[in-house]
MARDRENMAR-573909 format. One record per atom (N, C-alpha, C): x negated, y, z; residue number from 1; atom name. Coordinates in pm, whole numbers. Example, Ala and Ser with C-alpha at 12.3 -4.5 7.8 and 13.67 -1.06 7.14 Angstrom:
// MARDRENMAR-573909
px:-1319 py:-569 pz:780 bagu:1 lose:N
px:-1230 py:-450 pz:780 bagu:1 lose:CA
px:-1320 py:-330 pz:780 bagu:1 lose:C
px:-1285 py:-225 pz:708 bagu:2 lose:N
px:-1367 py:-106 pz:714 bagu:2 lose:CA
px:-1290 py:3 pz:787 bagu:2 lose:C
// end
This chain:
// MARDRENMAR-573909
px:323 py:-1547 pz:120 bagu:1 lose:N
px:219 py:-1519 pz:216 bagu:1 lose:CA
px:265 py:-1559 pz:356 bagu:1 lose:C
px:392 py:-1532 pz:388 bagu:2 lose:N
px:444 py:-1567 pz:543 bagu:2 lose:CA
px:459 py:-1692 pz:499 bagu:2 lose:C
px:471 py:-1789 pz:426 bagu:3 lose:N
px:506 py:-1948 pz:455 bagu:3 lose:CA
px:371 py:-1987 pz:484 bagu:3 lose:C
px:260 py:-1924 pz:402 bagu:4 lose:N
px:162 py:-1984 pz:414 bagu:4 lose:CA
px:44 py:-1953 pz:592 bagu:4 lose:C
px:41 py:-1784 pz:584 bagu:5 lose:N
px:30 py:-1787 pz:722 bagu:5 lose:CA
px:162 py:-1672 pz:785 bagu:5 lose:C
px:178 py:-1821 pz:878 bagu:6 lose:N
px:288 py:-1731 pz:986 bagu:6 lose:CA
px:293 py:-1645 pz:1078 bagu:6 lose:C
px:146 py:-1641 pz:1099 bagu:7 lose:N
px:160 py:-1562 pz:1253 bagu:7 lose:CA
px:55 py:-1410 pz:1245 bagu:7 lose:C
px:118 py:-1382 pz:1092 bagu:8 lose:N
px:34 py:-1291 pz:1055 bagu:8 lose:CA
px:37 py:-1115 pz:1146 bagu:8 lose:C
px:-38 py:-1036 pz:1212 bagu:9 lose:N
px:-32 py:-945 pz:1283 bagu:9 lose:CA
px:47 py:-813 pz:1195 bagu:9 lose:C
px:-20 py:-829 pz:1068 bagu:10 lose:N
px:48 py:-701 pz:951 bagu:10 lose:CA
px:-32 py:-766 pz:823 bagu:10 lose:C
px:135 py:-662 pz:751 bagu:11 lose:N
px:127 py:-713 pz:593 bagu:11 lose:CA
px:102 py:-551 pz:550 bagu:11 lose:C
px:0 py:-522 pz:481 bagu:12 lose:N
px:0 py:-391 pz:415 bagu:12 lose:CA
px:22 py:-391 pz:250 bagu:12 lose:C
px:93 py:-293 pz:222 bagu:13 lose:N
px:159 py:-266 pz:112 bagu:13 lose:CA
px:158 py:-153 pz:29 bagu:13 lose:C
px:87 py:-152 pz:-69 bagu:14 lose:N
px:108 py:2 pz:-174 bagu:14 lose:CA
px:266 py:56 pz:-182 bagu:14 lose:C
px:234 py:159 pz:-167 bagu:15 lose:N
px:447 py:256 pz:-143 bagu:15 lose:CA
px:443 py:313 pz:-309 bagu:15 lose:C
px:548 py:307 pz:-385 bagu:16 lose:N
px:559 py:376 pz:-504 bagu:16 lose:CA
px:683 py:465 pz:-498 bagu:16 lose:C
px:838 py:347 pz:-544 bagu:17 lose:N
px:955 py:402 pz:-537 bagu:17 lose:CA
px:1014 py:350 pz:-395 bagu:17 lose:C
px:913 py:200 pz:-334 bagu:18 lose:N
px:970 py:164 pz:-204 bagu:18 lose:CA
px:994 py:60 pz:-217 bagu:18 lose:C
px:1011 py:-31 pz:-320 bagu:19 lose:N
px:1084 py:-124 pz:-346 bagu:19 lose:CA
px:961 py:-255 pz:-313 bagu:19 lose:C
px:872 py:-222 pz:-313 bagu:20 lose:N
px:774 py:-347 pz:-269 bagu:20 lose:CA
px:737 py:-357 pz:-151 bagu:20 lose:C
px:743 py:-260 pz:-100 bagu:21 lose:N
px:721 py:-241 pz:96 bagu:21 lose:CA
px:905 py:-288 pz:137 bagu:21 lose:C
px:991 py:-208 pz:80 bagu:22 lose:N
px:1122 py:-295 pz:143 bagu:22 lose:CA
px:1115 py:-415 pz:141 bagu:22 lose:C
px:1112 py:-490 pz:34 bagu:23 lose:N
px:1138 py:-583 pz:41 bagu:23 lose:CA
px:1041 py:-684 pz:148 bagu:23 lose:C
px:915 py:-673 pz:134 bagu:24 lose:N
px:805 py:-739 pz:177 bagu:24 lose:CA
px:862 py:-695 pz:370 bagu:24 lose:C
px:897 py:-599 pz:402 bagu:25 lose:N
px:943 py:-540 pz:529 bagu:25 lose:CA
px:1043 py:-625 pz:569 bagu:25 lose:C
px:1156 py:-685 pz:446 bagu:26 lose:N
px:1303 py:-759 pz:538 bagu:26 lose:CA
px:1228 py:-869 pz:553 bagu:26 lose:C
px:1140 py:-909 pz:402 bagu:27 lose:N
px:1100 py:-1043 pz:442 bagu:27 lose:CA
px:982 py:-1096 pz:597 bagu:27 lose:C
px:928 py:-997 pz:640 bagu:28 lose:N
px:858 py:-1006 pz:743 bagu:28 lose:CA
px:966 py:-1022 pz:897 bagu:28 lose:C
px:1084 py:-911 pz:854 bagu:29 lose:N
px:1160 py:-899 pz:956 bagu:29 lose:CA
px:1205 py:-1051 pz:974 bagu:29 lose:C
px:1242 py:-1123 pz:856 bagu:30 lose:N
px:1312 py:-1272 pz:886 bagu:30 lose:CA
px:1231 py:-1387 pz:884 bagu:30 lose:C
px:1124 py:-1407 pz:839 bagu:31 lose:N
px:1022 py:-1496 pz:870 bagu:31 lose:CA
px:877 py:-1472 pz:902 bagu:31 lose:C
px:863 py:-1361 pz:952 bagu:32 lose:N
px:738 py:-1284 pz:972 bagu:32 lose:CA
px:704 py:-1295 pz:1129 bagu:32 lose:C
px:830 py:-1309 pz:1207 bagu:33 lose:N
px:790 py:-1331 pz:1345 bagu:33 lose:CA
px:752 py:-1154 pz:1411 bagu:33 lose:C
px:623 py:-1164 pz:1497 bagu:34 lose:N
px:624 py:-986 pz:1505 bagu:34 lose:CA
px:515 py:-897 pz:1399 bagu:34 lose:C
px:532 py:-936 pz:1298 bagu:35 lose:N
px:438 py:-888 pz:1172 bagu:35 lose:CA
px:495 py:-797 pz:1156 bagu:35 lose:C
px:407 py:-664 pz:1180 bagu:36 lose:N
px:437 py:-536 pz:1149 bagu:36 lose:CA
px:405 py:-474 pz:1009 bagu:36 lose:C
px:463 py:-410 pz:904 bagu:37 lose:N
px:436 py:-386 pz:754 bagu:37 lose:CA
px:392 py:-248 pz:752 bagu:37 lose:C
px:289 py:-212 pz:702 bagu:38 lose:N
px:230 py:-46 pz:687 bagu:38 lose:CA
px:222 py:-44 pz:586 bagu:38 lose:C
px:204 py:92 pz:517 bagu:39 lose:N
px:211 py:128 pz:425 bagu:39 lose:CA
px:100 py:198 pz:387 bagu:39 lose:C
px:47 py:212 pz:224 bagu:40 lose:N
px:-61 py:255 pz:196 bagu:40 lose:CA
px:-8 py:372 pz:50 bagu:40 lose:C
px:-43 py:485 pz:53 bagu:41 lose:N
px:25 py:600 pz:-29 bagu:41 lose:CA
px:-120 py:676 pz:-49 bagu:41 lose:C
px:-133 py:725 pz:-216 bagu:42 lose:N
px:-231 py:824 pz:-239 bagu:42 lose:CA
px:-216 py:944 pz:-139 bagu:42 lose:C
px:-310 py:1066 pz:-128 bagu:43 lose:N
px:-282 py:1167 pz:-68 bagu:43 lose:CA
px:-202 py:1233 pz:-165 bagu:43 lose:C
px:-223 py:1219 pz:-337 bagu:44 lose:N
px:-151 py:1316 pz:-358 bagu:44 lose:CA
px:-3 py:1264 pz:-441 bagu:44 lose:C
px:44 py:1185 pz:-415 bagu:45 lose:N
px:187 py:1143 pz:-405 bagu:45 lose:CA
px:235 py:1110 pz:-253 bagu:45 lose:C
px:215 py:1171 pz:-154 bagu:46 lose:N
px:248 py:1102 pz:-15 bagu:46 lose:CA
px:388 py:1129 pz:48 bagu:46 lose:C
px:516 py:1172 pz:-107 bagu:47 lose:N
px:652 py:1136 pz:-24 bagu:47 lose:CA
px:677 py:1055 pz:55 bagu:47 lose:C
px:636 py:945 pz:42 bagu:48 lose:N
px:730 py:835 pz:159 bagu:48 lose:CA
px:649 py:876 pz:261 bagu:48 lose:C
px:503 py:885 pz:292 bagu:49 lose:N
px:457 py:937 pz:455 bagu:49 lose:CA
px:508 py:1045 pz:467 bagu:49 lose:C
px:535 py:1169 pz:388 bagu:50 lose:N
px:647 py:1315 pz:439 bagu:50 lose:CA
px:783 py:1221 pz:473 bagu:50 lose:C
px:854 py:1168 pz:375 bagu:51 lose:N
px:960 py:1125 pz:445 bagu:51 lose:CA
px:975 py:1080 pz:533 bagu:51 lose:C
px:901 py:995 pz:547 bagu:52 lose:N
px:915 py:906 pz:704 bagu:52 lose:CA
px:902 py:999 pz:825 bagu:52 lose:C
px:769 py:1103 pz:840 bagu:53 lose:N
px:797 py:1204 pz:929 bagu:53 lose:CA
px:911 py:1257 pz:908 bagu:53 lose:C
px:986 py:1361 pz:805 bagu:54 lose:N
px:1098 py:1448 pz:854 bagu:54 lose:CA
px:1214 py:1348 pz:829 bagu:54 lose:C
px:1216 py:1237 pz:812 bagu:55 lose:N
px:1381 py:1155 pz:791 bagu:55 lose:CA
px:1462 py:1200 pz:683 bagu:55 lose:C
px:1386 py:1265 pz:570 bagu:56 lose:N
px:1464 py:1264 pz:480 bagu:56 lose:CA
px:1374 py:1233 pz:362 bagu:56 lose:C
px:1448 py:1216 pz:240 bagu:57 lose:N
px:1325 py:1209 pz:94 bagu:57 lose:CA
px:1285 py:1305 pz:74 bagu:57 lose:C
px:1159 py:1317 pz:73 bagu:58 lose:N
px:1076 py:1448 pz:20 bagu:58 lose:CA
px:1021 py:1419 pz:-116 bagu:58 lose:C
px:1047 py:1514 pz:-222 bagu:59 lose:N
px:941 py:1502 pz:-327 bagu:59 lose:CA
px:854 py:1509 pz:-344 bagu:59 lose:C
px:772 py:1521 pz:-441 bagu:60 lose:N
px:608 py:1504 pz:-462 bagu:60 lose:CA
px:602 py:1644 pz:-535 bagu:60 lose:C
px:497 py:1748 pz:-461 bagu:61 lose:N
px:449 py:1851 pz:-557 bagu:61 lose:CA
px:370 py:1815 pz:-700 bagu:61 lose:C
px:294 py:1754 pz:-639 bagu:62 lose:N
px:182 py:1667 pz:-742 bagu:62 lose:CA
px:158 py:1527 pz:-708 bagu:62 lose:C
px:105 py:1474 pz:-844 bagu:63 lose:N
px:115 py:1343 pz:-837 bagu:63 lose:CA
px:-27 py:1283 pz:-931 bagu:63 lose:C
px:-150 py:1385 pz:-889 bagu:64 lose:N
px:-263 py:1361 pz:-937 bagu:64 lose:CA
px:-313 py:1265 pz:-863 bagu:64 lose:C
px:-296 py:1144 pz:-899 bagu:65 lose:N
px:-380 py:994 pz:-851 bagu:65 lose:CA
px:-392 py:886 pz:-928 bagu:65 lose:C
px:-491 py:842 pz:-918 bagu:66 lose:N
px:-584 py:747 pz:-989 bagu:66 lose:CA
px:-495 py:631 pz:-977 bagu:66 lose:C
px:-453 py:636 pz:-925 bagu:67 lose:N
px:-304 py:493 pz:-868 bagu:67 lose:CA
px:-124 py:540 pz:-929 bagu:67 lose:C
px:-124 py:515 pz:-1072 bagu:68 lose:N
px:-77 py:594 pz:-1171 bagu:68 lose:CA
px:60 py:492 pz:-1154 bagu:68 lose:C
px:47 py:358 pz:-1048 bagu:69 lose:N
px:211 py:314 pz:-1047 bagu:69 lose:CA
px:231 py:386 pz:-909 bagu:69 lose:C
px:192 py:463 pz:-824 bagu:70 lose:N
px:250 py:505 pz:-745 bagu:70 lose:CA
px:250 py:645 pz:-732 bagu:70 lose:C
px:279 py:717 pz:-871 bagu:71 lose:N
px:331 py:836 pz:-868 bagu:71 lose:CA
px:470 py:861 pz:-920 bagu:71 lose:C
px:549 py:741 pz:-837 bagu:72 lose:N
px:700 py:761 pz:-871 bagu:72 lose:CA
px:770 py:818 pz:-758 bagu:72 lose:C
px:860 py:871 pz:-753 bagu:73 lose:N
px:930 py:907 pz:-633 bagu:73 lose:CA
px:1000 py:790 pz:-524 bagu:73 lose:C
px:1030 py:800 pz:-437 bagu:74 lose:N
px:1083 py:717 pz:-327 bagu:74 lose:CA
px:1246 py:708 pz:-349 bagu:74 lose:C
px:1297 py:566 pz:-397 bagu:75 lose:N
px:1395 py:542 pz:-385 bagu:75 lose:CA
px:1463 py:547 pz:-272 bagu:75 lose:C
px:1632 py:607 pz:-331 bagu:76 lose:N
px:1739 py:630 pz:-172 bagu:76 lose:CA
px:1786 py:502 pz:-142 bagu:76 lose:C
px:1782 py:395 pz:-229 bagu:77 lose:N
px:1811 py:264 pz:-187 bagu:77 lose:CA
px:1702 py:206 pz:-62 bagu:77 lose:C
px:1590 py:227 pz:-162 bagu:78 lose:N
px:1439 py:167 pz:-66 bagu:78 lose:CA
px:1447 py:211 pz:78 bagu:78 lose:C
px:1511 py:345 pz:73 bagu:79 lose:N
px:1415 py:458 pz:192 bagu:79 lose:CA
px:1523 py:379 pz:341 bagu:79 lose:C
px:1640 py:375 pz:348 bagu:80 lose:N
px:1682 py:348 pz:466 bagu:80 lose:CA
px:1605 py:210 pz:523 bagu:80 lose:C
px:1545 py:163 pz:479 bagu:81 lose:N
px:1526 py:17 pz:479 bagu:81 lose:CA
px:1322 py:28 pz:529 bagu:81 lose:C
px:1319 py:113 pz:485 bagu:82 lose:N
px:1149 py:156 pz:499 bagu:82 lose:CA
px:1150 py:216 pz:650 bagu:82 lose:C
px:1283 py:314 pz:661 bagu:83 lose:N
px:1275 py:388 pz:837 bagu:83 lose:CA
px:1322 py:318 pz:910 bagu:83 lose:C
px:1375 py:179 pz:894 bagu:84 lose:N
px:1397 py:98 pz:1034 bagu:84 lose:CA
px:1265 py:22 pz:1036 bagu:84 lose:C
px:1251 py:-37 pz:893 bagu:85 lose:N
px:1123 py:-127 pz:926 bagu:85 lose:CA
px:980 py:-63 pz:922 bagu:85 lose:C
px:937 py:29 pz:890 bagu:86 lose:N
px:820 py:36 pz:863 bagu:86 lose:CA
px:790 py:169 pz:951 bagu:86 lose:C
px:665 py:156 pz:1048 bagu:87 lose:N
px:649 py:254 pz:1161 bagu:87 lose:CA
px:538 py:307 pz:1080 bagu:87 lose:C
px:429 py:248 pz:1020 bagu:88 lose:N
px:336 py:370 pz:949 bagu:88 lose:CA
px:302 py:386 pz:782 bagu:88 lose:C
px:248 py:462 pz:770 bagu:89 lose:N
px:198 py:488 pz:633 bagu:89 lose:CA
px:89 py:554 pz:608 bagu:89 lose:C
px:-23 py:447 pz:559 bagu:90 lose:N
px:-164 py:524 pz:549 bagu:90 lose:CA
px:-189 py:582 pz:454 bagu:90 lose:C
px:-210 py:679 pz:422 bagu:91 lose:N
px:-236 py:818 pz:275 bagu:91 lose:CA
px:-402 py:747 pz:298 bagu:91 lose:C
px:-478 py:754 pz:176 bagu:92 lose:N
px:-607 py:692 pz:117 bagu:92 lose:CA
px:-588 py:812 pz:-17 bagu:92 lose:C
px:-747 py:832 pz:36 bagu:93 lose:N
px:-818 py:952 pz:-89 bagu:93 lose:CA
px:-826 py:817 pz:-262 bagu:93 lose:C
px:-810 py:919 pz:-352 bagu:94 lose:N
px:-855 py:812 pz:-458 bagu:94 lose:CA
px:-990 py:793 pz:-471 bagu:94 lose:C
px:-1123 py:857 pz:-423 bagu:95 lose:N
px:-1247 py:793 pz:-389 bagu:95 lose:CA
px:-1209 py:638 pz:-310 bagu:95 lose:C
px:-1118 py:671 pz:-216 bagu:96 lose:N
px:-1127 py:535 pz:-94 bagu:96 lose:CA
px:-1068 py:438 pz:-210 bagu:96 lose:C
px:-961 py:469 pz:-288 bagu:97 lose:N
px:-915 py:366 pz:-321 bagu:97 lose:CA
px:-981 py:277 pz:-486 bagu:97 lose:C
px:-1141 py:386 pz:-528 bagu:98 lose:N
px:-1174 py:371 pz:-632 bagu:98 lose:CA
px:-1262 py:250 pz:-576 bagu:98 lose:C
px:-1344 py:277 pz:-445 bagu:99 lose:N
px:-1431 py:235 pz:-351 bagu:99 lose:CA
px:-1330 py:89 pz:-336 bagu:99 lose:C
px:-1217 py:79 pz:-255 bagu:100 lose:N
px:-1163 py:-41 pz:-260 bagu:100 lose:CA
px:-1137 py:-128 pz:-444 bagu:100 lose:C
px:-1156 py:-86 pz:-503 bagu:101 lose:N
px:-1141 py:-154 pz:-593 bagu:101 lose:CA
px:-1211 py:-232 pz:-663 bagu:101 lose:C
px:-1388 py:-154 pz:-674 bagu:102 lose:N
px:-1525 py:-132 pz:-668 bagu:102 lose:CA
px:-1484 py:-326 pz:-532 bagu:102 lose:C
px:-1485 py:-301 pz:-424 bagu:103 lose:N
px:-1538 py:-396 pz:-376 bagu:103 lose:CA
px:-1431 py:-500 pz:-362 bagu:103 lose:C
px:-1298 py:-540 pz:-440 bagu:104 lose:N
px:-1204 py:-622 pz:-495 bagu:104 lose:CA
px:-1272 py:-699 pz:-576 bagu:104 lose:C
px:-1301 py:-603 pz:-619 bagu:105 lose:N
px:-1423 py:-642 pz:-810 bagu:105 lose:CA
px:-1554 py:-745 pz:-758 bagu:105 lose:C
px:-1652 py:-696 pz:-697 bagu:106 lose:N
px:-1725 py:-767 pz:-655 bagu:106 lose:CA
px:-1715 py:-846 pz:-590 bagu:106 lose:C
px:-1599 py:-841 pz:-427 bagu:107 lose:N
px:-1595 py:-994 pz:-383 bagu:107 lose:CA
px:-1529 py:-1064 pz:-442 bagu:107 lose:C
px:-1410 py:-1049 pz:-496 bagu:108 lose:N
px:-1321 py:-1150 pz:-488 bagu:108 lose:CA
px:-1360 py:-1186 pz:-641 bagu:108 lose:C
px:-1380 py:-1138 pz:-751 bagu:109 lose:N
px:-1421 py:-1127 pz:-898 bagu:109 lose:CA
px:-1264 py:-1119 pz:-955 bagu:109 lose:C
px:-1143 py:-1020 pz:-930 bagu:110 lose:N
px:-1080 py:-1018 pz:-973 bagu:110 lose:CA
px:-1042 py:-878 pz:-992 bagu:110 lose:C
px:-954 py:-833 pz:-1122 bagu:111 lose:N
px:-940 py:-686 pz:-1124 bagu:111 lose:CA
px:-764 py:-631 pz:-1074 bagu:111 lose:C
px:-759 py:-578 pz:-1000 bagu:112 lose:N
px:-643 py:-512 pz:-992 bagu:112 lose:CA
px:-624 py:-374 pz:-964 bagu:112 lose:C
px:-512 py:-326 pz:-1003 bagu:113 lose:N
px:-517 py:-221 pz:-1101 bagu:113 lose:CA
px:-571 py:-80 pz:-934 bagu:113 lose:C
px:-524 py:13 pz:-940 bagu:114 lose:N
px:-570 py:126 pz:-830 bagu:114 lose:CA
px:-462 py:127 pz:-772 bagu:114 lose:C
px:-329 py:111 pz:-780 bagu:115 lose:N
px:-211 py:117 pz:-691 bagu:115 lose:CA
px:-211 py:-43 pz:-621 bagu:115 lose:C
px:-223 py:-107 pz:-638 bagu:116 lose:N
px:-274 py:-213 pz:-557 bagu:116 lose:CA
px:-379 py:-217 pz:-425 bagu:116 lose:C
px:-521 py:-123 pz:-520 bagu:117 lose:N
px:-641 py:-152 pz:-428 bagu:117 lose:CA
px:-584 py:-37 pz:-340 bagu:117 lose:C
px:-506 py:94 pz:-319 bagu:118 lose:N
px:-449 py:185 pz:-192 bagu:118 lose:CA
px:-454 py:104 pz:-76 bagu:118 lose:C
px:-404 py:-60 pz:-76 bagu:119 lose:N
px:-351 py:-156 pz:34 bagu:119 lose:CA
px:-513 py:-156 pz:132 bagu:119 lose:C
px:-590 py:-234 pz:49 bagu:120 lose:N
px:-690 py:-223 pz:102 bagu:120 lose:CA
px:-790 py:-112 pz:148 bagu:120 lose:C
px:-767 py:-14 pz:69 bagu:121 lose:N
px:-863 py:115 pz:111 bagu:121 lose:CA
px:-758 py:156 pz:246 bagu:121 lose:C
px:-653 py:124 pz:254 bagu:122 lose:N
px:-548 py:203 pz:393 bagu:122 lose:CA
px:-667 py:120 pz:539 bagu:122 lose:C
px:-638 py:-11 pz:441 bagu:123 lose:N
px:-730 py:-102 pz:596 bagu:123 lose:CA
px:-863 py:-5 pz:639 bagu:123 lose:C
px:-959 py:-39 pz:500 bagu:124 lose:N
px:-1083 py:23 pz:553 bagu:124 lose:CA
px:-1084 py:134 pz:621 bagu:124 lose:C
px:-999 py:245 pz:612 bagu:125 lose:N
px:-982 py:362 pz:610 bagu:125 lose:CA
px:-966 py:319 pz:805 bagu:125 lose:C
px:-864 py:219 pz:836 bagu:126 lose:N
px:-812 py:261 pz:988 bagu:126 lose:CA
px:-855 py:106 pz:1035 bagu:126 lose:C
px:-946 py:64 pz:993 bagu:127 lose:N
px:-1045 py:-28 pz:1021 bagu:127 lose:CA
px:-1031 py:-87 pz:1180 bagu:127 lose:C
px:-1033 py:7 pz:1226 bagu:128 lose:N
px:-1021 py:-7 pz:1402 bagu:128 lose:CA
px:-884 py:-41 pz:1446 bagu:128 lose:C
px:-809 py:3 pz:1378 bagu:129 lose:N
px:-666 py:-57 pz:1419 bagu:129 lose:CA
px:-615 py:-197 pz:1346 bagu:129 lose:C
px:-724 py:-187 pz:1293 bagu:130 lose:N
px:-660 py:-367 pz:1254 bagu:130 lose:CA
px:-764 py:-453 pz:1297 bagu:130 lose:C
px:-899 py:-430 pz:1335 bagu:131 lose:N
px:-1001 py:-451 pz:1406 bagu:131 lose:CA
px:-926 py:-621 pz:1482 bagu:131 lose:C
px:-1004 py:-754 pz:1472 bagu:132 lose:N
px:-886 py:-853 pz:1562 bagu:132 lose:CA
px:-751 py:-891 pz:1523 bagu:132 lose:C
px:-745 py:-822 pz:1426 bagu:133 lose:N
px:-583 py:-823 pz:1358 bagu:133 lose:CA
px:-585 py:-932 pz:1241 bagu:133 lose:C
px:-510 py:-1043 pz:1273 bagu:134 lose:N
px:-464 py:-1091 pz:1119 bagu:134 lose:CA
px:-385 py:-990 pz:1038 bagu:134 lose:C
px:-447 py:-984 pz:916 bagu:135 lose:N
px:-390 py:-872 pz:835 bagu:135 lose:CA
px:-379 py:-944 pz:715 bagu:135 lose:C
px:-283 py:-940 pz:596 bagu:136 lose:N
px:-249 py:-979 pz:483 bagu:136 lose:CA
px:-204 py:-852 pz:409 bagu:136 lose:C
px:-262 py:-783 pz:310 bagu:137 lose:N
px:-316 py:-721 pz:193 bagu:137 lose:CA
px:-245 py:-772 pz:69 bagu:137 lose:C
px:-148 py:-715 pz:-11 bagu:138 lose:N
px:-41 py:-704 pz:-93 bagu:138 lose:CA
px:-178 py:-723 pz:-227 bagu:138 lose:C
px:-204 py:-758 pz:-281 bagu:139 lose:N
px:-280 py:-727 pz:-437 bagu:139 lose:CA
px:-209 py:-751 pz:-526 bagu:139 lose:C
px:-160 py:-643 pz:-633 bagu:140 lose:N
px:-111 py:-679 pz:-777 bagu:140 lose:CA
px:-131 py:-606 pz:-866 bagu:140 lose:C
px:-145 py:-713 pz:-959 bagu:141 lose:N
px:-102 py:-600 pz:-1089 bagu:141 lose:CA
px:-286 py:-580 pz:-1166 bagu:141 lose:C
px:-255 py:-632 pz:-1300 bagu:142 lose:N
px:-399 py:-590 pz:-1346 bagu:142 lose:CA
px:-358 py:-524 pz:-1454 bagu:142 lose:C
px:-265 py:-432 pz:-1477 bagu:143 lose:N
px:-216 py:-307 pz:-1545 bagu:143 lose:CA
px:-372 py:-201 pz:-1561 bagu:143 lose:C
px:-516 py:-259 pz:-1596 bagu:144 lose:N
px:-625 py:-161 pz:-1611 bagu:144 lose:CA
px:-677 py:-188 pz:-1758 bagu:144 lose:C
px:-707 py:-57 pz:-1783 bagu:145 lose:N
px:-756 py:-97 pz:-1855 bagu:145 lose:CA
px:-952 py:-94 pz:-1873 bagu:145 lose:C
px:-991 py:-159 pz:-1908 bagu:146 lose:N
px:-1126 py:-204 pz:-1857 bagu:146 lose:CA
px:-1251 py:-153 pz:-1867 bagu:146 lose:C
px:-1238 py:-28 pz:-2003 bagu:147 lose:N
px:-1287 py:53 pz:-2041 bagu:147 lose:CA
px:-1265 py:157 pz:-1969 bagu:147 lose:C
px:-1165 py:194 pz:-1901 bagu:148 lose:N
px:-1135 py:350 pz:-1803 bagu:148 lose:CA
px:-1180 py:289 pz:-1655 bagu:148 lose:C
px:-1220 py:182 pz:-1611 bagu:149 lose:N
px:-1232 py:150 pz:-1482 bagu:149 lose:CA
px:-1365 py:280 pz:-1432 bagu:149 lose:C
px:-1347 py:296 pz:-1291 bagu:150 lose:N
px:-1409 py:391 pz:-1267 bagu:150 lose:CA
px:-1523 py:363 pz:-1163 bagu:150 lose:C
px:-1592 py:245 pz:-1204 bagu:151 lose:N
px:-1759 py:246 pz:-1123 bagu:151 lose:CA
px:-1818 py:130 pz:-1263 bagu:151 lose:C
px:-1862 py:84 pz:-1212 bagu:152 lose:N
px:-1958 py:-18 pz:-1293 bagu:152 lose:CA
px:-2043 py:94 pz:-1440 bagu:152 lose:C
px:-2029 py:229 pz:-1428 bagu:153 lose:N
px:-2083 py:264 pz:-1592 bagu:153 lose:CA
px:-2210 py:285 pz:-1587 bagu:153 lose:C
// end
């Protein structure tokens, strides 16, 4: 995504164990220029946004979300690497992120799974702050299955 556009404003990223926002974070740090990386977390797995406020790993009480790859805990490898680079983390209801998926589906005609569409529901969600913003949106993973999808019934 950075070779292709360089002068991207922010890269947003679904948070699970950390390991896809780190990485996507060094890689911005070294060819990203001033591309800032945010983060997108269910409300109800939102360790890495607790962590990042108190500076340490926090666990997850619950981990009821529709975005079933990101109810893993936050890696201690990932996490030092997330608090230098990464200043926010947007928590998205699983309505927002059923809603982002719902309209993945229809524009783009492609399916990816609910821990993916978090990236985009974080945008819609803070809309105004990326408002003017080149923004680049992480999508992966079609880990659904097609029969449990949750609009079109």
């Amino acid at each position: 995504m950075l070779e292709d556009y360089n002068n991207l404003d922010y890269i947003i990223a679904p948070v699970g164990g950390g390991g896809l926002i780190a990485g996507t974070a060094l890689a911005a740090q070294y060819f990203g220029g001033k591309c800032e990386v945010v983060g997108a977390e269910p409300m109800e797995a939102d360790d890495a946004y607790r962590s990042l406020l108190s500076g340490k790993i926090e666990s997850n009480s619950t981990t009821n979300t529709i975005a079933d790859g990101l109810r893993t805990e936050l890696g201690d490898i990932n996490f030092p690497i997330i608090q230098q680079q990464v200043k926010q983390i947007i928590r998205v209801e699983d309505a927002e992120i059923i809603s982002a998926m719902q309209l993945i589906y229809q524009r783009l005609k492609i399916v990816v799974e609910p821990s993916s569409a978090a990236a985009l529901a974080a945008v819609i969600k803070q809309k105004h702050q990326f408002l003017n913003k080149k923004i680049g949106v992480i999508l992966s993973g079609g880990n659904v299955d097609l029969a449990q999808l949750p609009f079109g019934k």
